[in-house]
C-alpha positions in Angstrom: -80.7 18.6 15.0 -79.8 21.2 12.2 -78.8 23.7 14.4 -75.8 23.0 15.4 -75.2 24.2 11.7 -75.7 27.9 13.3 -72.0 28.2 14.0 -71.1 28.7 10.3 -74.6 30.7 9.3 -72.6 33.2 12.2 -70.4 33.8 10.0 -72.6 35.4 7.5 -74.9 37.3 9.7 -76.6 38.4 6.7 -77.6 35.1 6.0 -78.4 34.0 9.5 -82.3 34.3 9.8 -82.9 32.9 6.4 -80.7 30.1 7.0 -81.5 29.0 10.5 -85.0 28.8 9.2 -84.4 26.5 6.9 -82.4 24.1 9.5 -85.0 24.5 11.9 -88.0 24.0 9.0 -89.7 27.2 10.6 -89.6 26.7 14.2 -87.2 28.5 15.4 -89.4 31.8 13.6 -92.9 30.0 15.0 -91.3 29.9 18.6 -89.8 33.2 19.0 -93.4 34.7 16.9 -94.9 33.0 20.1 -92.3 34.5 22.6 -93.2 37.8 21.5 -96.9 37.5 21.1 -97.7 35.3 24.4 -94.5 36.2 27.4 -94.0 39.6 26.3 -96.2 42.5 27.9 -96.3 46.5 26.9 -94.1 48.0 29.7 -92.1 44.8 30.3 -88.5 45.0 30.7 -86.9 42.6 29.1 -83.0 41.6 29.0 -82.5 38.9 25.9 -79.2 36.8 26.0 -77.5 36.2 22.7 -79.6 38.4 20.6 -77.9 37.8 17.2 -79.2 39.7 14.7 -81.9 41.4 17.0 -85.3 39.6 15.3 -86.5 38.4 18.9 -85.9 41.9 20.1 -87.7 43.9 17.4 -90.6 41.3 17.8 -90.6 42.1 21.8 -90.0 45.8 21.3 -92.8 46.0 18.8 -95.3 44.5 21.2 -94.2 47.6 23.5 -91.2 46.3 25.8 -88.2 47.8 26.4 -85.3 45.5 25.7 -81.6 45.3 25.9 -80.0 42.8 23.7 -76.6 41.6 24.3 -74.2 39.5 22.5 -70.7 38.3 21.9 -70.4 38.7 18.2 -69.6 41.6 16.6 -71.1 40.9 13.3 -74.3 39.6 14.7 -74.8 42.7 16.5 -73.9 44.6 13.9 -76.6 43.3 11.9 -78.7 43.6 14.8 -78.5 47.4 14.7 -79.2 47.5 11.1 -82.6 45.7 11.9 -83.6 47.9 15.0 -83.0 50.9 13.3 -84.8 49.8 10.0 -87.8 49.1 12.3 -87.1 52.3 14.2 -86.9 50.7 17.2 -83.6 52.5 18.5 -86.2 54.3 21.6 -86.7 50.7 22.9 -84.4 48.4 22.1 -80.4 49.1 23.4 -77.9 46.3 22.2 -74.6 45.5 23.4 -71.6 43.7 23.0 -71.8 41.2 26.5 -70.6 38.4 27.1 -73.4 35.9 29.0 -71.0 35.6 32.1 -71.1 39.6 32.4 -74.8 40.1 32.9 -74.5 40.0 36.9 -72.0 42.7 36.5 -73.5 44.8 33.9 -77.0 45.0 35.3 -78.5 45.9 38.9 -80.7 43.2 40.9 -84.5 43.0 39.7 -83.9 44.8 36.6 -86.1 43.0 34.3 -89.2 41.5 34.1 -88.4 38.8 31.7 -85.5 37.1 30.5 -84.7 35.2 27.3 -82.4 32.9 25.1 -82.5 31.1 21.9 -79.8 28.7 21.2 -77.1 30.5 23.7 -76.8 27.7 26.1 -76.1 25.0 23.6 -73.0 26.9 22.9 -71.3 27.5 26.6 -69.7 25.2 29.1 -71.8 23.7 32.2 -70.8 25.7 34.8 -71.0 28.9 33.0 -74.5 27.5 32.3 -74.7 27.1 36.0 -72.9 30.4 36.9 -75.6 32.7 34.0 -78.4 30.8 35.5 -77.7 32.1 39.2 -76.9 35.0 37.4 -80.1 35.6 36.0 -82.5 34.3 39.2 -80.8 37.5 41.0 -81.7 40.1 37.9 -84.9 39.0 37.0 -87.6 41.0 39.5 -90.4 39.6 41.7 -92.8 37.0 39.4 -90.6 37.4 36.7 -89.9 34.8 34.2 -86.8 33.3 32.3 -87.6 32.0 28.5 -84.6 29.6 27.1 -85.1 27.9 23.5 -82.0 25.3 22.6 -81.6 22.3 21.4 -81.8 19.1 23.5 -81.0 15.5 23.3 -84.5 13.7 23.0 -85.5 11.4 26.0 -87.2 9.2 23.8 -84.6 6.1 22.8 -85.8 6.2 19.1 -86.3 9.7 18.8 -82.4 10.0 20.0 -81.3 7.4 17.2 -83.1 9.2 14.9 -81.6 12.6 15.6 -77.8 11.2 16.0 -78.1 10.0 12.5 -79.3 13.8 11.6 -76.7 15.7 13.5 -73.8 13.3 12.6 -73.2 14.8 9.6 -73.9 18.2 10.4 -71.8 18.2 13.2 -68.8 17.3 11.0 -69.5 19.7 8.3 -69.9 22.7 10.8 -66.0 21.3 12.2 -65.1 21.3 8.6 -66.3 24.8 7.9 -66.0 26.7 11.7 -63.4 24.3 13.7 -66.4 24.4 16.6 -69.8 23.0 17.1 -72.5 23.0 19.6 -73.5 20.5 22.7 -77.2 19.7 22.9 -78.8 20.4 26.7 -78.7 16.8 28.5 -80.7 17.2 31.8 -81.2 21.2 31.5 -84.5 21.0 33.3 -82.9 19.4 36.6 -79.8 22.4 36.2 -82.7 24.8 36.5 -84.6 23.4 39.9 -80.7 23.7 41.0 -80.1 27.0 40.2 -83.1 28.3 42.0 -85.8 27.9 39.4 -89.3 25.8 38.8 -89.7 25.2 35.4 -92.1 23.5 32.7 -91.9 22.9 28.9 -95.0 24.8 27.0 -93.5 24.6 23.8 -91.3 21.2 22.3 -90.2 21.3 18.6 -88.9 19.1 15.9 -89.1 15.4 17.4 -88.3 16.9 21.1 -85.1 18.4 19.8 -86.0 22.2 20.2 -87.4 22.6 23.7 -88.6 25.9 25.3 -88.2 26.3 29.5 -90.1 28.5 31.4 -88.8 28.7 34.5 -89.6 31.3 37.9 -87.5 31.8 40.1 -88.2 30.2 44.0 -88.0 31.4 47.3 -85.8 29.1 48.3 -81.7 30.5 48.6 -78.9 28.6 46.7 -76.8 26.3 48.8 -73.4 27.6 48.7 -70.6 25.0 48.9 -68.9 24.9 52.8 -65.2 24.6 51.8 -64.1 27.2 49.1 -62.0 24.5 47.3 -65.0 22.6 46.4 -65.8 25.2 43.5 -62.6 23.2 41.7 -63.5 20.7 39.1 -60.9 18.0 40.1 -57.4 17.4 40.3 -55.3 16.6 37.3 -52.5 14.2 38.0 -50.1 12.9 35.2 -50.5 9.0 35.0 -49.5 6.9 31.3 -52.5 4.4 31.1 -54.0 3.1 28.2 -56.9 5.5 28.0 -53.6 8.5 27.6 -52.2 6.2 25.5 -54.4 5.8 23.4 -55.1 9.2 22.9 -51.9 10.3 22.1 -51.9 7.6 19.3 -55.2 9.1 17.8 -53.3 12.8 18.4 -50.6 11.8 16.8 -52.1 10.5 13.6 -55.7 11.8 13.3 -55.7 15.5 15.4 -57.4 17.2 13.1 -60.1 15.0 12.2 -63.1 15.4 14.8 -64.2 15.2 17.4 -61.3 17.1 19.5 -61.1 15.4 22.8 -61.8 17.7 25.5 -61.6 18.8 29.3 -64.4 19.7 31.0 -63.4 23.3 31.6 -63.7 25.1 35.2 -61.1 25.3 37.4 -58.7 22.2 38.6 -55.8 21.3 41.7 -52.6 19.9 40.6 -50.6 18.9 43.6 -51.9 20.9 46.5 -52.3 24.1 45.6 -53.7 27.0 48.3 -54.8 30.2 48.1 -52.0 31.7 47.8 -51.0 29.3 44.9 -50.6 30.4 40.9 -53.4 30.5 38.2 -52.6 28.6 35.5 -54.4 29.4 32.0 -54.9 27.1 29.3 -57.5 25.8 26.5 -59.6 22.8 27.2 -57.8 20.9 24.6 -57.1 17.0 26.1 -53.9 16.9 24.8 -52.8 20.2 25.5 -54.0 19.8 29.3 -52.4 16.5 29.5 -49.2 17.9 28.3 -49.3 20.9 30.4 -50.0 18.8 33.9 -47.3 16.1 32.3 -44.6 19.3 32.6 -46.2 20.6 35.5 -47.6 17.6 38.2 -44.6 17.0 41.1 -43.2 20.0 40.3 -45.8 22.6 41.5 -48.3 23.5 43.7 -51.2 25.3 41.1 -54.3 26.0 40.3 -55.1 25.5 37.0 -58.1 27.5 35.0 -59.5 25.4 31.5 -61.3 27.6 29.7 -63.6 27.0 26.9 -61.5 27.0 23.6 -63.8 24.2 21.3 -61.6 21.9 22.3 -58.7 23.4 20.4 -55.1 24.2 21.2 -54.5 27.4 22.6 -52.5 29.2 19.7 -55.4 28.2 17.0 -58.2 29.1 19.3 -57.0 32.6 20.3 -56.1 33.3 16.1 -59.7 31.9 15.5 -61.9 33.6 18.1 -62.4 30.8 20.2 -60.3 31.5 23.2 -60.9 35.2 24.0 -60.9 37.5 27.1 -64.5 37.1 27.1 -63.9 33.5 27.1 -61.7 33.9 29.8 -64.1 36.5 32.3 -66.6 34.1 32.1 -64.3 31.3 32.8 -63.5 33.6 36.4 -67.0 33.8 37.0 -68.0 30.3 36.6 -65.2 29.0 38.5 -65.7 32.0 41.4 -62.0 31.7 41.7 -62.2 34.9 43.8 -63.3 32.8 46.4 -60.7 30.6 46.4 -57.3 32.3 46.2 -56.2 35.7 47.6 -54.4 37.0 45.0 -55.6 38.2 42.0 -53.2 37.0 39.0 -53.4 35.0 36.1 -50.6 33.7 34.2 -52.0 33.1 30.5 -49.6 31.2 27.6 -47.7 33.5 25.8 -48.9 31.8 22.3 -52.6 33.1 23.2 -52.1 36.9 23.3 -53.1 37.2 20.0 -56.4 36.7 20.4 -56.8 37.4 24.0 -57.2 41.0 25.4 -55.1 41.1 28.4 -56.2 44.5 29.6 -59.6 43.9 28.9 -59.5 40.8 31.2 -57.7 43.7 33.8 -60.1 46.1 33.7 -63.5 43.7 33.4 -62.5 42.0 36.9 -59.5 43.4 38.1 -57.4 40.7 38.2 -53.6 41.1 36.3 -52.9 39.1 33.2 -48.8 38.3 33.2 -47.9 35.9 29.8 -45.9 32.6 30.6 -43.5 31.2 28.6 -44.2 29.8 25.4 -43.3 26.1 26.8 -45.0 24.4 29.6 -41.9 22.8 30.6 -40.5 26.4 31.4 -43.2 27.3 33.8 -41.2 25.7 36.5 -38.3 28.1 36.3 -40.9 30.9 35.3 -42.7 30.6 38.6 -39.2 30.5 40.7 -37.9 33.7 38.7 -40.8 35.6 39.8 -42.8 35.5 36.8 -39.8 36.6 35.2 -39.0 35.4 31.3 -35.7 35.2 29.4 -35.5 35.3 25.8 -35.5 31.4 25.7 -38.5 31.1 27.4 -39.8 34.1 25.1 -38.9 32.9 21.3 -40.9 30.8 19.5 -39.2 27.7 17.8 -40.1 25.0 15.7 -37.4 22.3 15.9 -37.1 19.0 13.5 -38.7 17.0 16.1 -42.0 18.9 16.2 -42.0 19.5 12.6 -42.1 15.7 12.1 -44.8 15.4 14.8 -47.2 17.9 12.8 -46.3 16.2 9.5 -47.8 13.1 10.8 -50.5 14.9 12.1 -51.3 16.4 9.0 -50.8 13.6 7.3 -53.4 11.9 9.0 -56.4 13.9 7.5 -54.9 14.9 4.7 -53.4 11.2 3.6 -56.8 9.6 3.9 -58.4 12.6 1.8 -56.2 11.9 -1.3 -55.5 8.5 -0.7 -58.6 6.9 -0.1 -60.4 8.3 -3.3 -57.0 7.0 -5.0 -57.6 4.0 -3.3 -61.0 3.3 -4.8 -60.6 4.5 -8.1 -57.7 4.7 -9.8 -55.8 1.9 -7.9 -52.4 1.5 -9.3 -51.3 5.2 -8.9 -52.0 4.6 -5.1 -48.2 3.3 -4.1 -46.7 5.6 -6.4 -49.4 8.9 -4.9 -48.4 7.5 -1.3 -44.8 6.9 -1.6 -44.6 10.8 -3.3 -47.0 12.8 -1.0 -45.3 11.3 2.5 -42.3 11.4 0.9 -42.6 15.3 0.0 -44.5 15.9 3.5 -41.3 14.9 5.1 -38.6 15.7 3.1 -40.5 19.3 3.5 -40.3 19.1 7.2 -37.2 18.5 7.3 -35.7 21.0 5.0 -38.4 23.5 5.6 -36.1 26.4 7.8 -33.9 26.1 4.8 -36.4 26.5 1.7 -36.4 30.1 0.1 -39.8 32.0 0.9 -41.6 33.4 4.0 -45.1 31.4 3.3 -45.8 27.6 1.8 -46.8 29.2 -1.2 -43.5 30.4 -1.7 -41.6 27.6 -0.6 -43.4 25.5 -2.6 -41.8 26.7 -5.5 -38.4 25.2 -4.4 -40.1 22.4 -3.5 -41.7 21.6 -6.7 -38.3 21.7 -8.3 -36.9 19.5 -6.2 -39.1 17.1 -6.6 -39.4 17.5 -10.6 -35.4 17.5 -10.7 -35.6 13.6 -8.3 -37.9 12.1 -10.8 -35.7 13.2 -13.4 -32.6 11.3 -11.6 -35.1 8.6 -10.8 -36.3 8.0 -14.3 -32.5 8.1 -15.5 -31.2 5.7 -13.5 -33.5 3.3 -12.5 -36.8 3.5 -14.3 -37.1 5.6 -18.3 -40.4 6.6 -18.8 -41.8 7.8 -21.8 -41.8 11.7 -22.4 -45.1 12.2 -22.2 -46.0 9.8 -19.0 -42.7 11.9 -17.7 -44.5 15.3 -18.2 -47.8 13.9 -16.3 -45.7 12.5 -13.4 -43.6 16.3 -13.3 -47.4 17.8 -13.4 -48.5 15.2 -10.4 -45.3 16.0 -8.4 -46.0 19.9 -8.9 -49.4 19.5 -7.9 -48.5 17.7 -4.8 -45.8 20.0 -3.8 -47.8 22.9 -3.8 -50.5 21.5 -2.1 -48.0 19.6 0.6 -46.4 23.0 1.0 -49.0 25.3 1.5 -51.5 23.3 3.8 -48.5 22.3 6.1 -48.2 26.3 6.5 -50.8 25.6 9.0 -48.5 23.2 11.2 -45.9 25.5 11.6 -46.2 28.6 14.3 -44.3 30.9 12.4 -46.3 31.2 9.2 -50.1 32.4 9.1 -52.9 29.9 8.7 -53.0 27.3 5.0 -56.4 28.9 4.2 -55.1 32.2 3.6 -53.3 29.9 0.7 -56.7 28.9 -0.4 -57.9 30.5 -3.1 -54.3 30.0 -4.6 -54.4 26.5 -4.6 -57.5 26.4 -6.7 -56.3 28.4 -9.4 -52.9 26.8 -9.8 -55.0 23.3 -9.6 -56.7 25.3 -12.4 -53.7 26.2 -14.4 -52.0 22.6 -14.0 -55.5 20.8 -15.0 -55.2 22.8 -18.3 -51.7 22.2 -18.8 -52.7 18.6 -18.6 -55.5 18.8 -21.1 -54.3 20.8 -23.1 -50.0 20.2 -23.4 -50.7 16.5 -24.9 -52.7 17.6 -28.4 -50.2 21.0 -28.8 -46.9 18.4 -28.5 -48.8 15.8 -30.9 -48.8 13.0 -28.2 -52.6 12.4 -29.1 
């Protein structure tokens, strides 16, 4: 289904209504219309999860509830405001900036009469899911009802083919464009009855794909688990089979291309850790979980928390808003880790404070944030220092060896996206294209500390000559070309340095993300397309 497409339409919250329309061919408006006209009461207090740019809430409000809308965007809410105080609404309608996992906190018991979501649950991990559902059975008040719209995986065999073959594509587009994506509900309606709720399905949209639950709230208590260690996930243990294998092969060659294999986040044993043993921090990123346990498994005793990063490494995540202190309190709450150990610190990767809010973290749950050393393989001597660091475990470094091992994984997306078109249409340039873009990549790697220039960009410059100044040797000793097949190969090489350059920016942990380089590349793709064009009739070669 379409909606999975929401996660770049968030980036524009402007945008958002008009476009999530469109994906949802009018639904999405029609249901939430419905919401408001048929759930929603004068007097009724209502708490909405994931209000986004506050339509649902203006519709409730304008029917005479009181609502509070909360939600974990900034720039949805922002918008949000702008709509509730263009309807003048600002009397009934409060918003805030909550994260779902918060709500039990932020609210008393039996505060409201009705609770509600559109397309929030798609978008968290299953025992968060679990953890806001509980959550919300102990706010909502006697007879109260809890409304959640998202899209599901269709129980009908065709009607599941058939939507696969829509979201396919959408799904990789939205990676392209965000670097995240949604998970359709599978069973959603049996995680209800076990968080305490009855529950039916008034409203089903698009082909069974868009589902409305109403559930209410039973009698009946929750069980809670008899042995506190039962709240872990699983165990993590470092074995090489071919499954890992396997994966480190794909890692290796395709990482960037989707989908990014992931761990199950909540909270996991490595060794036989008790409850006086560490927290462990880290994204839910297979490969970076793997690696951490591989560093970690017969040397310690730990607990280990995976939070919900989109299945991307830690350092990327936190830079792109994926792996945040919200991300992390909700991970605490899921995972009831209070429960299970008695002290109350977490030891976070060092690479992932700068995008996670260590003192927020503090003062949201009171436990202590300390930042581990920037390699897993130094948590050993970390842990036995007393959560002490020295400088080596502190500095950042990017040696030969992992600046080969990102080149190849660069490669890997960025080979078959010049290559392949190559490839098809313009078939004898493809040994020449391949034998100068892998040999740039790693010639770059190699030499990159030494290159002149704080960004790609820069150091592209150097580059370029370089490789302008070895087809000059080339063509002189081995193989003349003629001068104007010469200029179009220096063009070619300049081309490919600058774009080898400035996208494997984004490889390297010293140098800011390759789309800031962007809008560069274009215009000196620009600039070298004219030359092209335009060099050959002002020389009098045509």
């Amino acid at each position: 289904m379409a909606t999975v497409f929401m996660k770049w339409l968030e980036t524009s919250p402007e945008d958002y209504e008009r476009g999530i329309q469109i994906l949802t061919l009018g639904r999405l408006g029609e249901l939430k219309q419905k919401i408001a006209r048929q759930y929603v009461s004068a007097g009724d207090r209502v708490l909405e999860i994931g209000c986004g740019t506050g339509t649902l809430a203006v519709l409730m409000a304008e029917n005479g509830a009181s609502v509070v809308g909360i939600d974990a965007s900034p720039a949805m809410l922002e918008e949000a405001q702008t709509k509730v105080a263009q309807k003048e609404m600002g009397e009934r309608v409060t918003i805030k900036f909550l994260d779902a996992s918060q709500v039990a906190d932020e609210f008393q018991p039996a505060s409201f009469d009705l609770i509600v979501s559109t397309l929030v649950f798609s978008e968290i991990p299953y025992d968060e899911q679990r953890y806001v559902l509980e959550a919300c059975r102990r706010l909502l008040a006697p007879g109260g009802r809890l409304l959640i719209a998202d899209e599901v995986i269709p129980s009908s065999h065709l009607k599941r083919i058939l939507y696969s073959m829509i979201r396919l594509p959408l799904v990789l587009v939205t990676w392209l464009l965000t670097r995240t994506t949604t998970s359709a509900l599978r069973d959603f309606g049996d995680l209800l009855v076990e968080s305490g709720f009855t529950c039916q399905t008034p409203l089903v949209y698009l082909k069974g794909s868009l589902v409305l639950f109403e559930a209410v709230s039973t009698s009946e208590s929750i069980p809670v688990p008899s042995e506190l260690a039962s709240q872990a996930a699983g165990r993590l243990v470092h074995r090489a089979t071919m499954r890992t294998l396997l994966a480190d092969l794909w890692a290796l060659f395709f990482r960037i291309i989707p989908p990014y294999p992931k761990v199950r986040p909540g909270l996991y044993a490595v060794g036989n850790p008790g409850s006086n043993a560490p927290v462990l921090v880290t994204g839910n990123y297979d490969l970076t979980v793997r690696r951490l346990v591989r560093k970690i498994d017969g040397q310690l005793d730990t607990w280990v928390m995976v939070v919900d990063s989109a299945g991307i490494n830690v350092w990327c995540a936190a830079g792109g808003g994926y792996l945040t202190a919200e991300k992390v309190i909700g991970a605490l709450k899921s995972t009831r880790l209070e429960e299970i150990v008695e002290h109350r610190a977490l030891i976070l990767p060092q690479l992932c404070a700068n995008g996670v809010d260590g003192w927020k973290v503090r003062e949201a749950t009171g436990w202590g944030v300390h930042w581990g050393p920037v390699r897993a393989a130094d948590i050993p001597s970390y842990l036995h220092a007393g959560k002490k660091k020295d400088d080596q475990m502190r500095w950042v470094r990017f040696p030969l060896k992992d600046r080969l091992e990102m080149v190849t994984v660069t490669l890997g997306f960025y080979g078959l996206l010049i290559l392949l078109p190559i490839l098809i249409f313009w078939r004898h340039l493809f040994w020449p294209v391949a034998a100068s873009l892998f040999g740039l990549s790693y010639f770059y790697a190699v030499v990159l500390p030494w290159l002149p220039g704080r960004d790609g960009l820069q150091k592209s410059i150097s580059l370029s000559l370089i490789g302008v100044f070895g087809l000059l040797v080339y063509t002189w000793i081995w193989n003349p070309m003629p001068p104007q097949q010469l200029f179009n190969w220096s063009l070619g090489l300049i081309a490919l340095s600058v774009f080898t350059a400035a996208e494997l920016q984004g490889m390297s942990p010293l140098m800011r993300g390759e789309q800031a380089n962007w809008g560069w590349e274009v215009l000196i793709g620009v600039v070298l397309l004219s030359i092209y064009l335009v060099a050959p009739f002002a020389l009098g070669w045509r």
